[in-house]
C-alpha positions as CSV (number, residue, x, y, z in Angstrom):
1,X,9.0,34.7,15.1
2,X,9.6,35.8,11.5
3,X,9.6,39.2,11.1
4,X,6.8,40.1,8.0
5,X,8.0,43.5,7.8
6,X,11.7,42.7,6.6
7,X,10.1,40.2,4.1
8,X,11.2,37.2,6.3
9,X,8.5,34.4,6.1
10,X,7.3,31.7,8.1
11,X,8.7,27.8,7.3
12,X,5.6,27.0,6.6
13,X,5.2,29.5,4.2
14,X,8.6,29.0,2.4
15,X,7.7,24.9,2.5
16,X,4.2,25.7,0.9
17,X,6.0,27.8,-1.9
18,X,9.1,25.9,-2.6
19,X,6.2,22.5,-3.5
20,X,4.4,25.0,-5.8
21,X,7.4,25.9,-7.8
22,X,8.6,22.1,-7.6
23,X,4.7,21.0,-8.8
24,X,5.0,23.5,-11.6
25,X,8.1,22.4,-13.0
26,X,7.4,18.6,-12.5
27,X,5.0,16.2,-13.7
28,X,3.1,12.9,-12.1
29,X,6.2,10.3,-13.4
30,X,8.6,12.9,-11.5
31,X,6.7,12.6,-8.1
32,X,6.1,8.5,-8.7
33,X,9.7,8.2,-9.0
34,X,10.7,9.9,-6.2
35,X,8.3,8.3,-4.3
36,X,9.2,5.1,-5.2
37,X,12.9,6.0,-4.4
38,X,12.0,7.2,-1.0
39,X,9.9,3.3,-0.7
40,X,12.5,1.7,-1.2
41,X,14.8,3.7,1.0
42,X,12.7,3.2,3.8
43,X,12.3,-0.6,3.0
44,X,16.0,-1.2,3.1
45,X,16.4,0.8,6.5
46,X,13.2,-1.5,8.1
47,X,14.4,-4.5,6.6
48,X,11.3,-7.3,5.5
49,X,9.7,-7.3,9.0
50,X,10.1,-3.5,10.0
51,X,8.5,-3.1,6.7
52,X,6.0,-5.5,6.9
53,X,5.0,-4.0,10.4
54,X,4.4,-1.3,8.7
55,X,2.1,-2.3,6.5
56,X,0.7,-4.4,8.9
57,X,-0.3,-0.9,11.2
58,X,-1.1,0.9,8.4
59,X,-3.8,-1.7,7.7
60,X,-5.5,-1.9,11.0
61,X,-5.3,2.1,10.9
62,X,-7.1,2.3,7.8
63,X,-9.3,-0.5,8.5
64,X,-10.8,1.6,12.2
65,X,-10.8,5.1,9.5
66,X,-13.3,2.9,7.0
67,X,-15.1,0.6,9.6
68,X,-16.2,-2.8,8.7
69,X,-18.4,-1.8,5.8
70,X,-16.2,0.5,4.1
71,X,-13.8,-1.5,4.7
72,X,-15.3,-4.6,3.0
73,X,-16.3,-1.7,0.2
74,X,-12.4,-1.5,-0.6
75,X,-12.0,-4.5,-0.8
76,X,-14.3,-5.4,-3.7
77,X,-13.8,-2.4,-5.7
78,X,-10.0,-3.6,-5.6
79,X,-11.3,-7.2,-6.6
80,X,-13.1,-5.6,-9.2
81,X,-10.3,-3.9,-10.6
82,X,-8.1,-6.8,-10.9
83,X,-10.7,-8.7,-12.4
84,X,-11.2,-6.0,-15.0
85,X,-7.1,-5.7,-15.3
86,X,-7.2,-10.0,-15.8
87,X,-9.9,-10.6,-18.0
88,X,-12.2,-13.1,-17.6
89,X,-9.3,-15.5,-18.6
90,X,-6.7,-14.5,-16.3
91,X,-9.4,-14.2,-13.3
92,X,-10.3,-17.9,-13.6
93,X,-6.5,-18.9,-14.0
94,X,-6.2,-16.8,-10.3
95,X,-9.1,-18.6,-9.1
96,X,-7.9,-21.9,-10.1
97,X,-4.5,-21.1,-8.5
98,X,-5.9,-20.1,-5.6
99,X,-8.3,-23.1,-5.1
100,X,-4.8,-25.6,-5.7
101,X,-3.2,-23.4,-3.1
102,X,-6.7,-24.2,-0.4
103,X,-6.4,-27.7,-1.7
104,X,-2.6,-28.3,-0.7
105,X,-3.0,-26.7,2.6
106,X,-5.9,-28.7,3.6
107,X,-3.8,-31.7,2.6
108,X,-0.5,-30.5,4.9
109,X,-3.0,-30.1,7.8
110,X,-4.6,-33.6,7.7
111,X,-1.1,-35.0,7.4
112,X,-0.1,-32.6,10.6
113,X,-3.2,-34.1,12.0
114,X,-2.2,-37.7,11.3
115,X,1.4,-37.6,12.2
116,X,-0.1,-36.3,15.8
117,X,-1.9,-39.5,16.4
């Protein structure tokens, strides 16, 4: 137990001051680095299907937090964003892309179908 009369303080405490004093010395690009650092750290030590899993929980965990309609809420004000980020151009290049990428599948999966009979 730390002992507040000889000045000692709690690791909590000490944890809570030592991030002030980092925050006021640093700025956002300082704790995006570092953060990205630490990403790709943790990527190399999971490898692509630890990290993936990961993902992959953090999802579903997110997903029960927002429920189906928040959920779905996400999920459009992200579409929105990348649409605003594209431009109306770049948003119908996407769409096309991803309409060729539908049309090829459905073409591999009637030829699955086919070489089955």
């Amino acid at each position: 137990m730390p002992n507040k009369q000889n000045g000692d303080i709690s690791v909590r405490e000490a944890g809570r001051r030592g991030g002030e004093a980092t925050a006021s010395t640093h700025d956002r690009e300082f704790y995006e680095q570092i953060g990205h650092k630490g990403g790709e750290t943790r990527k190399e030590q999971l490898g692509p299907e630890g990290y993936s899993e990961l993902g992959r929980k953090g999802g579903e965990a997110r997903k029960e937090q927002l429920g189906p309609e928040g959920y779905s809420e996400l999920g459009r004000k992200g579409g929105e964003t990348r649409k605003e980020q594209l431009g109306p151009d770049g948003y119908s290049k996407l769409g096309q892309k991803g309409g060729q990428r539908v049309k090829e599948l459905i073409e591999q999966g009637k030829k699955a179908e086919q070489q089955r009979s």
